[in-house]
PDB file with SEQRES, HELIX, SHEET and CRYST1 records, atoms N, CA, C and O in Angstrom:
SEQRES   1 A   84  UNK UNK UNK UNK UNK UNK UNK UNK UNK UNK UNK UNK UNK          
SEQRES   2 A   84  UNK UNK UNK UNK UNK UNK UNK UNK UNK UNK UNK UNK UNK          
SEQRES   3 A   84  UNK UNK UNK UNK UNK UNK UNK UNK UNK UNK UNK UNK UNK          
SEQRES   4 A   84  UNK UNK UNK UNK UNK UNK UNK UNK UNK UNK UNK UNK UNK          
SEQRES   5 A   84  UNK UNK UNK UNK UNK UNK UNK UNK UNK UNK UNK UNK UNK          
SEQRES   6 A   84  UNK UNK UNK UNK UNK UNK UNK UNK UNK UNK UNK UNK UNK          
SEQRES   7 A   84  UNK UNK UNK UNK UNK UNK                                      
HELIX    1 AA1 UNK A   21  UNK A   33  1                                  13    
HELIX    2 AA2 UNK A   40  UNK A   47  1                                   8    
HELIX    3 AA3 UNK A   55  UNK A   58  1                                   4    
HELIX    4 AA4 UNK A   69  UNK A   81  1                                  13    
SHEET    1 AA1 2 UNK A   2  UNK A   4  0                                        
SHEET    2 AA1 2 UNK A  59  UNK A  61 -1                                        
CRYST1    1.000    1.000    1.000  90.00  90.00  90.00 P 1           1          
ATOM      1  N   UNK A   1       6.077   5.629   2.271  1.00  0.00           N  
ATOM      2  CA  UNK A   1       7.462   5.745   2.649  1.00  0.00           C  
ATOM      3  C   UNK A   1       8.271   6.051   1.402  1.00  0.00           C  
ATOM      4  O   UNK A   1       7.995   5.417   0.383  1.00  0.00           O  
ATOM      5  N   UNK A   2       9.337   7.046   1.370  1.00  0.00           N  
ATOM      6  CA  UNK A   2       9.953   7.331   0.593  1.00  0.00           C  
ATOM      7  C   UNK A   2      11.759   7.409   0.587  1.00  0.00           C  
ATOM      8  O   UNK A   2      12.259   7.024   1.644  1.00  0.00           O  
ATOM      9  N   UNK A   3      12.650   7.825  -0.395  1.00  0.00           N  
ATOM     10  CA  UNK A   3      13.981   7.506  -0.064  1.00  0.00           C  
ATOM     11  C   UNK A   3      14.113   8.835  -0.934  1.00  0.00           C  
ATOM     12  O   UNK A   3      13.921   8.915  -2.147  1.00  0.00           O  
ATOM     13  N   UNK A   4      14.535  10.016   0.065  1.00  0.00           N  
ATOM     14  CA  UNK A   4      15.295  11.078  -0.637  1.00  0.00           C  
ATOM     15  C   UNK A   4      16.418  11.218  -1.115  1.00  0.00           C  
ATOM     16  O   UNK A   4      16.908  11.724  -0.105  1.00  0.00           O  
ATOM     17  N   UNK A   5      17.147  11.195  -1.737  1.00  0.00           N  
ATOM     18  CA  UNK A   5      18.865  11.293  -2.356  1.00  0.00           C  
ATOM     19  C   UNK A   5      19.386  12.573  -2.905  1.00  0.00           C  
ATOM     20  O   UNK A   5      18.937  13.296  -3.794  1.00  0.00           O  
ATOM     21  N   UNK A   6      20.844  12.712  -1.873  1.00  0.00           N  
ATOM     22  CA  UNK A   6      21.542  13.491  -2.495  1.00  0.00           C  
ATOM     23  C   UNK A   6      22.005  13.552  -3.495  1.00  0.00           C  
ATOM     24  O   UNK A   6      22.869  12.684  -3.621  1.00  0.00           O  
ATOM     25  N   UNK A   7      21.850  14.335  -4.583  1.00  0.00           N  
ATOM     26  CA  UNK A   7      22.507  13.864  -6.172  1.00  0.00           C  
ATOM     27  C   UNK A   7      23.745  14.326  -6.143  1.00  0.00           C  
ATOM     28  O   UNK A   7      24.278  14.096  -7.229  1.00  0.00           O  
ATOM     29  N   UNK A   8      24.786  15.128  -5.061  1.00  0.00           N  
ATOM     30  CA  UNK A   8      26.028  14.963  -4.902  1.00  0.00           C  
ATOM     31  C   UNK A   8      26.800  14.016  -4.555  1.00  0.00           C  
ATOM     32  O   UNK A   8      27.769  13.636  -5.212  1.00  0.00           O  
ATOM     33  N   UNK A   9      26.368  13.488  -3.318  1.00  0.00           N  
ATOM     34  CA  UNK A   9      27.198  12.511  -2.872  1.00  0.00           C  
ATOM     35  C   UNK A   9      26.267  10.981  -2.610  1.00  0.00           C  
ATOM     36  O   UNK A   9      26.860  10.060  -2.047  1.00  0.00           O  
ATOM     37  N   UNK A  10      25.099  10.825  -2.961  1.00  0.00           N  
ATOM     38  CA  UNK A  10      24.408   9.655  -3.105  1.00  0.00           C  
ATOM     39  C   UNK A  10      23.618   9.621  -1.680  1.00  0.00           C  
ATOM     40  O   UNK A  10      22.730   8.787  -1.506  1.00  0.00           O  
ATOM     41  N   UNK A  11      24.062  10.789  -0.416  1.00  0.00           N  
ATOM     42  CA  UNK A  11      23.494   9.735   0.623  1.00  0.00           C  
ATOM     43  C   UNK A  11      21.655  10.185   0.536  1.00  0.00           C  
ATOM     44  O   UNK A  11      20.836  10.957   0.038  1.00  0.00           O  
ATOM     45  N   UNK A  12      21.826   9.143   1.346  1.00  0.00           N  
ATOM     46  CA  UNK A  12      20.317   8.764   1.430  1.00  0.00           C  
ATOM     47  C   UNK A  12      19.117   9.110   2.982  1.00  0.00           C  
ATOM     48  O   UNK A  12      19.468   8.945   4.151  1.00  0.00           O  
ATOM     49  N   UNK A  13      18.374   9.372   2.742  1.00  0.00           N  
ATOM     50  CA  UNK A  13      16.945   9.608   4.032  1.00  0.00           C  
ATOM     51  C   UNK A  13      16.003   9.275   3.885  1.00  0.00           C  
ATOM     52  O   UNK A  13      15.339   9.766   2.972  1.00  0.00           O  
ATOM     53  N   UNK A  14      15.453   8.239   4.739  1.00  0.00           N  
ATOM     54  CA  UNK A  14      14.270   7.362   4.545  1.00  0.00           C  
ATOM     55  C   UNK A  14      12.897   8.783   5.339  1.00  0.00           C  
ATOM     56  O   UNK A  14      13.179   9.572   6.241  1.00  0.00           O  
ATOM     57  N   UNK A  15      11.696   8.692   4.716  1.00  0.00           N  
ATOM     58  CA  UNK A  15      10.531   9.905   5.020  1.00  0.00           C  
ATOM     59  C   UNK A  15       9.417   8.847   5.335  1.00  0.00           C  
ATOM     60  O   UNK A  15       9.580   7.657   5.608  1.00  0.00           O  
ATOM     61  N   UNK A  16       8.277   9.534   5.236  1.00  0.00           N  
ATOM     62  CA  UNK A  16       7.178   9.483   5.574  1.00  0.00           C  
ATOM     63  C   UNK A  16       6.426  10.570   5.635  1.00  0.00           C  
ATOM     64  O   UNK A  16       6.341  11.368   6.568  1.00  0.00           O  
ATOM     65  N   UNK A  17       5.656  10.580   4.183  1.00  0.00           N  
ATOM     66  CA  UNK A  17       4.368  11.108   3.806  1.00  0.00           C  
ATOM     67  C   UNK A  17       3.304  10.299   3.916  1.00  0.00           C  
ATOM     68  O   UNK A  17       3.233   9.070   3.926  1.00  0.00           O  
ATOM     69  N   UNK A  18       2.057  11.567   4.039  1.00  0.00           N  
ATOM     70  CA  UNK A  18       0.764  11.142   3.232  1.00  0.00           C  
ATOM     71  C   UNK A  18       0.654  11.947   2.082  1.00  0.00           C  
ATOM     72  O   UNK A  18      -0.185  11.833   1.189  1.00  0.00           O  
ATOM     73  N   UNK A  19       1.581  12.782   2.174  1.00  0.00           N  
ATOM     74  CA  UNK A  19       1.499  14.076   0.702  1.00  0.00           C  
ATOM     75  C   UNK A  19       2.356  13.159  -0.806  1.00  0.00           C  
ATOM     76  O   UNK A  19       3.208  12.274  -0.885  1.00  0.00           O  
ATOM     77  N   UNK A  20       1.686  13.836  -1.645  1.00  0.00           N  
ATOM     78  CA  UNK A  20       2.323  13.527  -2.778  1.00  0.00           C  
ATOM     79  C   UNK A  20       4.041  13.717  -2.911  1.00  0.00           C  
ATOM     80  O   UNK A  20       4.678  14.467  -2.171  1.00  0.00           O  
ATOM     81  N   UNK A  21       4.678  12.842  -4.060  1.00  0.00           N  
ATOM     82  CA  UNK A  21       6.120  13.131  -3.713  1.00  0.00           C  
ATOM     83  C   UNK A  21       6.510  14.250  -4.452  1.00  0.00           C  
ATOM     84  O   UNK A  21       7.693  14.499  -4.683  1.00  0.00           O  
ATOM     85  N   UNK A  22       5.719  14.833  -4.777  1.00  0.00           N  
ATOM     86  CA  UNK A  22       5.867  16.216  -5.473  1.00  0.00           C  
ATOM     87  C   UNK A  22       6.128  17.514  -4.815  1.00  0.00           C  
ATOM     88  O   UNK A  22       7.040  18.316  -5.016  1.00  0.00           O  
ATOM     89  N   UNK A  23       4.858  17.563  -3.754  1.00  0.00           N  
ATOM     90  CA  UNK A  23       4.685  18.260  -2.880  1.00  0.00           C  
ATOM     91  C   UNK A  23       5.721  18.480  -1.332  1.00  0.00           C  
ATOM     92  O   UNK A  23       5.996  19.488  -0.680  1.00  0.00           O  
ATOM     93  N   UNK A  24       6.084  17.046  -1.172  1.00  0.00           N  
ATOM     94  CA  UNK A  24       7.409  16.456  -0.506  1.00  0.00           C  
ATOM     95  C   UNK A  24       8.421  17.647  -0.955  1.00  0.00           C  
ATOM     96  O   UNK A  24       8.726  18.698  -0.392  1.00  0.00           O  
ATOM     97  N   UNK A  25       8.808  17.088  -2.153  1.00  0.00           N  
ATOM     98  CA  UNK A  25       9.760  17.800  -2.725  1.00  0.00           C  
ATOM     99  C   UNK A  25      10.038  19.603  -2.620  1.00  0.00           C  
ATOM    100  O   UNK A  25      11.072  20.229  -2.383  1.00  0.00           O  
ATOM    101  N   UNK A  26       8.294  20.179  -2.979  1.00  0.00           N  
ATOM    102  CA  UNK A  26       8.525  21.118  -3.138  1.00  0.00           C  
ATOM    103  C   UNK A  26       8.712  22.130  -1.505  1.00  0.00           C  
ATOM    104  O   UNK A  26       9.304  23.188  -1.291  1.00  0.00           O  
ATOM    105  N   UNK A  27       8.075  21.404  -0.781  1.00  0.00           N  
ATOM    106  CA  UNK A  27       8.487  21.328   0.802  1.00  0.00           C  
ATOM    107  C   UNK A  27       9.967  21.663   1.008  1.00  0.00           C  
ATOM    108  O   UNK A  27      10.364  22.701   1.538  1.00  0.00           O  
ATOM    109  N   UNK A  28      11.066  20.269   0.336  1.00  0.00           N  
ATOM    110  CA  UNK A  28      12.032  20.810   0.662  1.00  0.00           C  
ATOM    111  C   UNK A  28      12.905  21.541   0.253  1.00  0.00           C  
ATOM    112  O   UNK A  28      13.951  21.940   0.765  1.00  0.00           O  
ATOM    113  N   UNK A  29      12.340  21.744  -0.899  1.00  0.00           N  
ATOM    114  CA  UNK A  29      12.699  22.958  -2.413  1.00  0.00           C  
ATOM    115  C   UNK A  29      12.971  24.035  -1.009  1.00  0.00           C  
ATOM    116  O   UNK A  29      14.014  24.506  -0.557  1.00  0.00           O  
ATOM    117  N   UNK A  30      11.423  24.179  -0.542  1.00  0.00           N  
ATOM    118  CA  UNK A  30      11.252  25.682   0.128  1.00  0.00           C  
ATOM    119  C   UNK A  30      12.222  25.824   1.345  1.00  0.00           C  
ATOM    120  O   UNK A  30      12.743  26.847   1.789  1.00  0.00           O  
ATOM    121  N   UNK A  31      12.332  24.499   1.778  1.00  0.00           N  
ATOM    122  CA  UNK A  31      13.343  24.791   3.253  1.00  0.00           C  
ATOM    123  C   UNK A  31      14.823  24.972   2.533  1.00  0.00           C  
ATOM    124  O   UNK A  31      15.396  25.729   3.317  1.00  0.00           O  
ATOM    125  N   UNK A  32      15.418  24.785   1.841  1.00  0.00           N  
ATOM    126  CA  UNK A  32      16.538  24.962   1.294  1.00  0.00           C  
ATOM    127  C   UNK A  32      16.530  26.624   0.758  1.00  0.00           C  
ATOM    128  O   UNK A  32      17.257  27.499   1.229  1.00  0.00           O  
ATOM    129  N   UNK A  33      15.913  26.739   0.087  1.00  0.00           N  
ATOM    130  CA  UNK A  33      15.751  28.307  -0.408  1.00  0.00           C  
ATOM    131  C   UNK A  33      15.962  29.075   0.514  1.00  0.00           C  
ATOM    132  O   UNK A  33      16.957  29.797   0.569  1.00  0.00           O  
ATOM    133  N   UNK A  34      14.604  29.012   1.803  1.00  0.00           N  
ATOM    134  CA  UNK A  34      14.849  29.744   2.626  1.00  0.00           C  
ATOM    135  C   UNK A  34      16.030  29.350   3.817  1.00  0.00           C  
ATOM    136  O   UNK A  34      15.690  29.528   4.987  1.00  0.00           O  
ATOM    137  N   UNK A  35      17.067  28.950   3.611  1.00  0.00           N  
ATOM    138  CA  UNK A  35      17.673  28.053   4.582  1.00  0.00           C  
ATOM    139  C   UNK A  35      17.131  27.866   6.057  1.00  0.00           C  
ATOM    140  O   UNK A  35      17.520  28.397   7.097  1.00  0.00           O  
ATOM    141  N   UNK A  36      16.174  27.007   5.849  1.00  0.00           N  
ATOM    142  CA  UNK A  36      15.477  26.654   7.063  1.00  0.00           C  
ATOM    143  C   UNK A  36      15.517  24.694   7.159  1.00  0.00           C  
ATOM    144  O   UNK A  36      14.729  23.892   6.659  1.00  0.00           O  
ATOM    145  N   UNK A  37      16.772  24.444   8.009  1.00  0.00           N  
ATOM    146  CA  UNK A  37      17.096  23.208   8.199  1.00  0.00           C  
ATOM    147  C   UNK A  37      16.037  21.841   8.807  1.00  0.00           C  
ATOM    148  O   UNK A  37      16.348  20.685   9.092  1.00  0.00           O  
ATOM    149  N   UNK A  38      14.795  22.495   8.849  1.00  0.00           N  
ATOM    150  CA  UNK A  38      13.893  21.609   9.492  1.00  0.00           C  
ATOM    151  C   UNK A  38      13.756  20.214   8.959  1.00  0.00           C  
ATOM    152  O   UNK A  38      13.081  19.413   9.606  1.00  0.00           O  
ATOM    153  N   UNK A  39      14.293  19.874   7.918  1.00  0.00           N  
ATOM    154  CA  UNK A  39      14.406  18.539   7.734  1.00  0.00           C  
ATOM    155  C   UNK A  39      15.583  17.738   7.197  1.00  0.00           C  
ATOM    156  O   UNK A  39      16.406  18.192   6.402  1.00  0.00           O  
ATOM    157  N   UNK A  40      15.592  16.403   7.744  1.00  0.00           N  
ATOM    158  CA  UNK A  40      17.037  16.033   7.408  1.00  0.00           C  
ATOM    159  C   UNK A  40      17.678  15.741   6.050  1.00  0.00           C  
ATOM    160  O   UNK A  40      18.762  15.265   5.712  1.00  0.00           O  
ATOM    161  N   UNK A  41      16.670  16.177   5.435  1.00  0.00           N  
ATOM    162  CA  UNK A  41      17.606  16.128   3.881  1.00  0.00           C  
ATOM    163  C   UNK A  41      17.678  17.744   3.603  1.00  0.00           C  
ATOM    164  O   UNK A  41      18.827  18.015   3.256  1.00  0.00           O  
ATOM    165  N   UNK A  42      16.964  18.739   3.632  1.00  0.00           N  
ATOM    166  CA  UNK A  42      17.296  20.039   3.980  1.00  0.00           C  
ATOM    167  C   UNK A  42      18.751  20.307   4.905  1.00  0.00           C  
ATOM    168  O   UNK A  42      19.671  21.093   4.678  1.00  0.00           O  
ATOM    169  N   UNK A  43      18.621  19.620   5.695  1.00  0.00           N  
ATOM    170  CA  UNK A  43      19.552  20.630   6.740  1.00  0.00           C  
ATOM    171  C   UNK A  43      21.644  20.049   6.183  1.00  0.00           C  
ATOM    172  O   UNK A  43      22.673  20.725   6.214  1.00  0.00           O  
ATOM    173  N   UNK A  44      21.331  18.081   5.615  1.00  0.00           N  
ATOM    174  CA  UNK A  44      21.989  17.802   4.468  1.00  0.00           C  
ATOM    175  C   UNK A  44      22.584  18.562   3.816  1.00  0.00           C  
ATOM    176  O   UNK A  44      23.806  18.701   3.870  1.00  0.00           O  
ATOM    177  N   UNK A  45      21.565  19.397   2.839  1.00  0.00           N  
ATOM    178  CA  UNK A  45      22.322  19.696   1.485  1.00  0.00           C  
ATOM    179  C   UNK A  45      22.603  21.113   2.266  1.00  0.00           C  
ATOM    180  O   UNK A  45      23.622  21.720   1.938  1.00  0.00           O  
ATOM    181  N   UNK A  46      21.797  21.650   3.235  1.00  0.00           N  
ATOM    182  CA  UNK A  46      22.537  23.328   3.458  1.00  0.00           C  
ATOM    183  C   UNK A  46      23.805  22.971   3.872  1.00  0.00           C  
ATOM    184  O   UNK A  46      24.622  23.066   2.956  1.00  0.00           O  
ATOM    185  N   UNK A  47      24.269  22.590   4.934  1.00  0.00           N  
ATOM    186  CA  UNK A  47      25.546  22.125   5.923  1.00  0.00           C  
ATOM    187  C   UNK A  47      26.555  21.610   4.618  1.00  0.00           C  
ATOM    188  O   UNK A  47      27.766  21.829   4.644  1.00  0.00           O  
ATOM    189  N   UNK A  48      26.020  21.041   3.711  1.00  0.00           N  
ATOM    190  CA  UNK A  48      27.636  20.410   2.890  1.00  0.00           C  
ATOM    191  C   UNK A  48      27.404  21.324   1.706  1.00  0.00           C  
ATOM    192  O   UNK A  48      28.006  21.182   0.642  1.00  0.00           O  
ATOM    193  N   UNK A  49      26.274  22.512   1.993  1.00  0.00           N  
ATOM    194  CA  UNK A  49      26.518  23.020   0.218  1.00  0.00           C  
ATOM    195  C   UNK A  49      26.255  22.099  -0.658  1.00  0.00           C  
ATOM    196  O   UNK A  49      27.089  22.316  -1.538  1.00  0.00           O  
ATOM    197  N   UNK A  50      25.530  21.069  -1.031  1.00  0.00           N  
ATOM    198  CA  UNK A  50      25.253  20.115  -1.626  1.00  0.00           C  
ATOM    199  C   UNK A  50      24.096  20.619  -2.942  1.00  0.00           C  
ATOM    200  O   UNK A  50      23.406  21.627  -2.793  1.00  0.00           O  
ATOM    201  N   UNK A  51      24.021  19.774  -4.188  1.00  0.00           N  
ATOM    202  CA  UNK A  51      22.960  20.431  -4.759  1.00  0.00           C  
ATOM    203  C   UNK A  51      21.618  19.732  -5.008  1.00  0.00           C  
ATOM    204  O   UNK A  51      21.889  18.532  -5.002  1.00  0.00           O  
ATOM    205  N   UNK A  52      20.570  19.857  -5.182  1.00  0.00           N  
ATOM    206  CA  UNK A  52      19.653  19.162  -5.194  1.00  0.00           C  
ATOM    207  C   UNK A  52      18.490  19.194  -6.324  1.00  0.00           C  
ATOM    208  O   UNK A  52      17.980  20.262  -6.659  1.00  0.00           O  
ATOM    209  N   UNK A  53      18.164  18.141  -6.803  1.00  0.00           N  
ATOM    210  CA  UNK A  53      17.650  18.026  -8.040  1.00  0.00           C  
ATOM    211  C   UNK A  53      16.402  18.127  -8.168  1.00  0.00           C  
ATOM    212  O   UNK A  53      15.789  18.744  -7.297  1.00  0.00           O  
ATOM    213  N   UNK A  54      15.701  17.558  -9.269  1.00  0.00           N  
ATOM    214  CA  UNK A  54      14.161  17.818  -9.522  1.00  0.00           C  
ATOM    215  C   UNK A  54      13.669  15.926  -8.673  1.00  0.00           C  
ATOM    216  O   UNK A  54      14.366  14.977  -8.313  1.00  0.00           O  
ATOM    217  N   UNK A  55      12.082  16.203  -8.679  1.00  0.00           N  
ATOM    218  CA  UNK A  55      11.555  15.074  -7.726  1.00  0.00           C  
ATOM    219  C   UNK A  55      11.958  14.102  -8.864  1.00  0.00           C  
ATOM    220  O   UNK A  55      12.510  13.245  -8.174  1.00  0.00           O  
ATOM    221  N   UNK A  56      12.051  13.682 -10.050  1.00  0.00           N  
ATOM    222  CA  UNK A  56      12.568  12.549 -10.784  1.00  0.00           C  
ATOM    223  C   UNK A  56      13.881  11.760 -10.135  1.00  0.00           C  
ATOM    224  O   UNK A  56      14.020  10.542 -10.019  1.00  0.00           O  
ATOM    225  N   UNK A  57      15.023  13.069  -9.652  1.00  0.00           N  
ATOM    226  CA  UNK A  57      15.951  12.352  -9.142  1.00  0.00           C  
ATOM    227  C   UNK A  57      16.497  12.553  -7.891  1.00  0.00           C  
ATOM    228  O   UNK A  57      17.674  12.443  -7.547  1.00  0.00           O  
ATOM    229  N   UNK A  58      15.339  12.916  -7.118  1.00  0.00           N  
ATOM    230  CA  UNK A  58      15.543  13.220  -5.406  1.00  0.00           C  
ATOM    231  C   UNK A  58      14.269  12.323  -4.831  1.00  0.00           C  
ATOM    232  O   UNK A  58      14.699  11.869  -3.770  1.00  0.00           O  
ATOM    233  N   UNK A  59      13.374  12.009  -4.952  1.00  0.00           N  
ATOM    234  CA  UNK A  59      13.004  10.995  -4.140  1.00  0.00           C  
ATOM    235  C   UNK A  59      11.819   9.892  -4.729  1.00  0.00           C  
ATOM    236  O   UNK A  59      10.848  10.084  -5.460  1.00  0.00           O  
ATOM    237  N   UNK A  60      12.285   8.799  -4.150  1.00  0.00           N  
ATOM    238  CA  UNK A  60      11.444   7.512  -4.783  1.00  0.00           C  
ATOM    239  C   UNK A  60      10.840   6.699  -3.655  1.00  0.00           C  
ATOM    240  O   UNK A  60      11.277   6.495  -2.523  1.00  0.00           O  
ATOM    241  N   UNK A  61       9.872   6.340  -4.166  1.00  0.00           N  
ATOM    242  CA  UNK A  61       8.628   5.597  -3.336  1.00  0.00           C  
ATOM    243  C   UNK A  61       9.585   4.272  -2.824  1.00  0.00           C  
ATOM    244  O   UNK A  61      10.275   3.610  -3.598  1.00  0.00           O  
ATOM    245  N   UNK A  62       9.483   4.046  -1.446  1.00  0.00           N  
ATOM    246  CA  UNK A  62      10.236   2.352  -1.298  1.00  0.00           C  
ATOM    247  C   UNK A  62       9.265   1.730  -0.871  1.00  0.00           C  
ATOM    248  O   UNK A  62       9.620   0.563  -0.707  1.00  0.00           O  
ATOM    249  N   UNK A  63       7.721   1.938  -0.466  1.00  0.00           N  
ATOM    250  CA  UNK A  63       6.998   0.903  -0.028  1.00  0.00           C  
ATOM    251  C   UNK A  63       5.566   1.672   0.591  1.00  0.00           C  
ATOM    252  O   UNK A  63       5.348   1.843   1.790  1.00  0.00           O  
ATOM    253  N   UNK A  64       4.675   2.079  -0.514  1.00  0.00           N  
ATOM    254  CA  UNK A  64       3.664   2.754   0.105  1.00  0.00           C  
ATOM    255  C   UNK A  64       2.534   1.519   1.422  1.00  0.00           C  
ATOM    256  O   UNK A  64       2.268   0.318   1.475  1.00  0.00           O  
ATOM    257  N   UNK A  65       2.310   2.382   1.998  1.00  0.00           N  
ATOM    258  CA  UNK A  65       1.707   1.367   3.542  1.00  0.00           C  
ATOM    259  C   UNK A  65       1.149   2.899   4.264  1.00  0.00           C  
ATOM    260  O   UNK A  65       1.578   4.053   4.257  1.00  0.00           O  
ATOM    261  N   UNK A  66      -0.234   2.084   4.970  1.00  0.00           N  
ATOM    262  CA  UNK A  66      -0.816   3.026   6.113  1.00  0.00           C  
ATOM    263  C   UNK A  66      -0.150   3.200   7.544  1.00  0.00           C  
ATOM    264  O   UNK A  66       0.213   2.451   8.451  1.00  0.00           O  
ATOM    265  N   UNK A  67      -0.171   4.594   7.286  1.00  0.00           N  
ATOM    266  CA  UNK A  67       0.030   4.857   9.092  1.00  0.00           C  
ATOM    267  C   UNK A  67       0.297   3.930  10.160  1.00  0.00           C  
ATOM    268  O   UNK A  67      -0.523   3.043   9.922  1.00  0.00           O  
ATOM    269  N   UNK A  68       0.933   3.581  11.190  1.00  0.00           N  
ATOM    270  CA  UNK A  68       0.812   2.755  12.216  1.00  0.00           C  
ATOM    271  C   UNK A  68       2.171   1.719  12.303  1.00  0.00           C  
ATOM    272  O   UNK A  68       3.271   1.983  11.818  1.00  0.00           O  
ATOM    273  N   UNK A  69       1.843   0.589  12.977  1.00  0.00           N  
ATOM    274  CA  UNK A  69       3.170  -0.416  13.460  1.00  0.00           C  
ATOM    275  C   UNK A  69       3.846  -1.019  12.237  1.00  0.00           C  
ATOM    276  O   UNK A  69       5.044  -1.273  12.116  1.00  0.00           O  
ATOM    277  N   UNK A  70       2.713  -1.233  11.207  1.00  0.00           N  
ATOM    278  CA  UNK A  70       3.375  -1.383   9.807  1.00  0.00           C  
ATOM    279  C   UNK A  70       4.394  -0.792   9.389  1.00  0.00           C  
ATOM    280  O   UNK A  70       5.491  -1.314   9.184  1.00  0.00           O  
ATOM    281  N   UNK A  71       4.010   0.670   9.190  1.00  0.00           N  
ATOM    282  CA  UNK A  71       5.220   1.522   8.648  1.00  0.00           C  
ATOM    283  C   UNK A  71       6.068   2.056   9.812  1.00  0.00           C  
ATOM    284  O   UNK A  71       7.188   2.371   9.409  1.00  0.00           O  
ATOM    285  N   UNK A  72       5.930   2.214  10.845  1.00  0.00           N  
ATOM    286  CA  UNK A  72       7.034   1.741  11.726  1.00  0.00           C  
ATOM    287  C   UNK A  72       8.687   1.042  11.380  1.00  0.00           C  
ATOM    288  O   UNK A  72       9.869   1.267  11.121  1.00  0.00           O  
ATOM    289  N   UNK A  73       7.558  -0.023  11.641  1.00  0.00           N  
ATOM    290  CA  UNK A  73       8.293  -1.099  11.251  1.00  0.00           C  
ATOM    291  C   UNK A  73       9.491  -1.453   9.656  1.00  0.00           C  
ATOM    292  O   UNK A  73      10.492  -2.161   9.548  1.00  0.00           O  
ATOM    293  N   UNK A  74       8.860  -0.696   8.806  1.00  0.00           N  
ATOM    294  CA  UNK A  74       9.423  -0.691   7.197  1.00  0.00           C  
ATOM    295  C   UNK A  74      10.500   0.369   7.321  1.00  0.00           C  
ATOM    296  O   UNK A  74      11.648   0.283   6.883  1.00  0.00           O  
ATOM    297  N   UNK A  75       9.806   1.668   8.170  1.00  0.00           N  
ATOM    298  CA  UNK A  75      10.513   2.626   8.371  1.00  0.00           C  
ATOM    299  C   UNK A  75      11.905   2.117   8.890  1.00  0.00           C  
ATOM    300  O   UNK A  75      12.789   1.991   8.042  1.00  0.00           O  
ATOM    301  N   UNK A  76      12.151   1.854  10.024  1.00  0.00           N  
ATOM    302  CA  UNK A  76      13.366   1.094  10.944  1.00  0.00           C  
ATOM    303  C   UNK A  76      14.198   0.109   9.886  1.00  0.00           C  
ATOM    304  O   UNK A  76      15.423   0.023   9.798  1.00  0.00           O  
ATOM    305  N   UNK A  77      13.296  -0.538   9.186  1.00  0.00           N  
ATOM    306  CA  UNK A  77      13.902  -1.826   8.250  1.00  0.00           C  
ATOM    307  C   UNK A  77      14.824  -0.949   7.243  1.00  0.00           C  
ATOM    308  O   UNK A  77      15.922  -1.464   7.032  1.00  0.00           O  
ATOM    309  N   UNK A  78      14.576   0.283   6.583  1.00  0.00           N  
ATOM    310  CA  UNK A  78      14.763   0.587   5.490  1.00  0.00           C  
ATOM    311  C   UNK A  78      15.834   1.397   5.903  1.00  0.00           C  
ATOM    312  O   UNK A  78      16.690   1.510   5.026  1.00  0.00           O  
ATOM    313  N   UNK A  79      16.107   2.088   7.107  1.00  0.00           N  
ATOM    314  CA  UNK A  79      16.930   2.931   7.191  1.00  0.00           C  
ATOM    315  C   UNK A  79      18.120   2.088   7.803  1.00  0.00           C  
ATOM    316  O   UNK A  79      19.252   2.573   7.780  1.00  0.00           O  
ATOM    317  N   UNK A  80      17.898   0.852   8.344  1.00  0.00           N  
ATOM    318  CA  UNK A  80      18.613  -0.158   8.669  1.00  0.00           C  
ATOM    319  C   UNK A  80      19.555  -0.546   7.299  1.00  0.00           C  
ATOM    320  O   UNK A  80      20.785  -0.535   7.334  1.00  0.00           O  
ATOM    321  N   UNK A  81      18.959  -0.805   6.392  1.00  0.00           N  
ATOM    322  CA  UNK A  81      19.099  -1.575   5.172  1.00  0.00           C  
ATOM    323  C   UNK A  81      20.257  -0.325   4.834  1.00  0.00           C  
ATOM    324  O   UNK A  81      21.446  -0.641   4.813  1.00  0.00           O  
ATOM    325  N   UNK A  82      19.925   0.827   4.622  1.00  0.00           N  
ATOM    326  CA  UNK A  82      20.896   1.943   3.740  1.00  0.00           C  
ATOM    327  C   UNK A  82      21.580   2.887   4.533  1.00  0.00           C  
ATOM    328  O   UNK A  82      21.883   4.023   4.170  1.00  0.00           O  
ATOM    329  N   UNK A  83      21.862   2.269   5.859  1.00  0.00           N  
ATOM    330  CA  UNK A  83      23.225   2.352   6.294  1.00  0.00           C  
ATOM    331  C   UNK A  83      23.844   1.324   6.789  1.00  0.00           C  
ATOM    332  O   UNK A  83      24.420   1.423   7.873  1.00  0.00           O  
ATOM    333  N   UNK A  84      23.833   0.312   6.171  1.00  0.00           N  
ATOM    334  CA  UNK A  84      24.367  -0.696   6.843  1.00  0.00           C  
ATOM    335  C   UNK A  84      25.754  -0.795   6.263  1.00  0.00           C  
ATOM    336  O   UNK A  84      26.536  -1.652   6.675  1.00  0.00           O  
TER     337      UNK A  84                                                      
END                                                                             
């Protein structure tokens, strides 16, 4: 599980990989380039014109865990937590 951030305005999107957070990144490198909104931190920075940084300061690990009710569960908790 991971926490992507806008480095304009701070907000935040809780993910879920099994890919590296590199690869994450460069994922949404590519949907932004090509403006292809398929994900919600992509479709984010297209819609506000927003800018977006290198994986050092766009997304951080909040709680690596396997597949299933576990991460579910962390998932719901975490996105709970950073919009509350």
């Amino acid at each position: 599980m991971y926490k992507s951030k806008c480095i304009t305005c701070n907000r935040s999107h809780v993910g879920r990989t099994g890919r590296s957070l590199g690869i994450r990144h460069k994922g949404y490198t590519r949907y932004i380039k090509i403006n292809n909104p398929v994900s919600a931190y992509a479709l984010h920075v297209l819609n506000n014109k927003h800018e977006y940084g290198n994986v050092e300061r766009t997304i951080k690990i909040l709680k690596p865990c396997n597949k299933g009710v576990k991460m579910n569960f962390f998932v719901s908790f975490f996105i709970y937590i950073l919009h509350k």
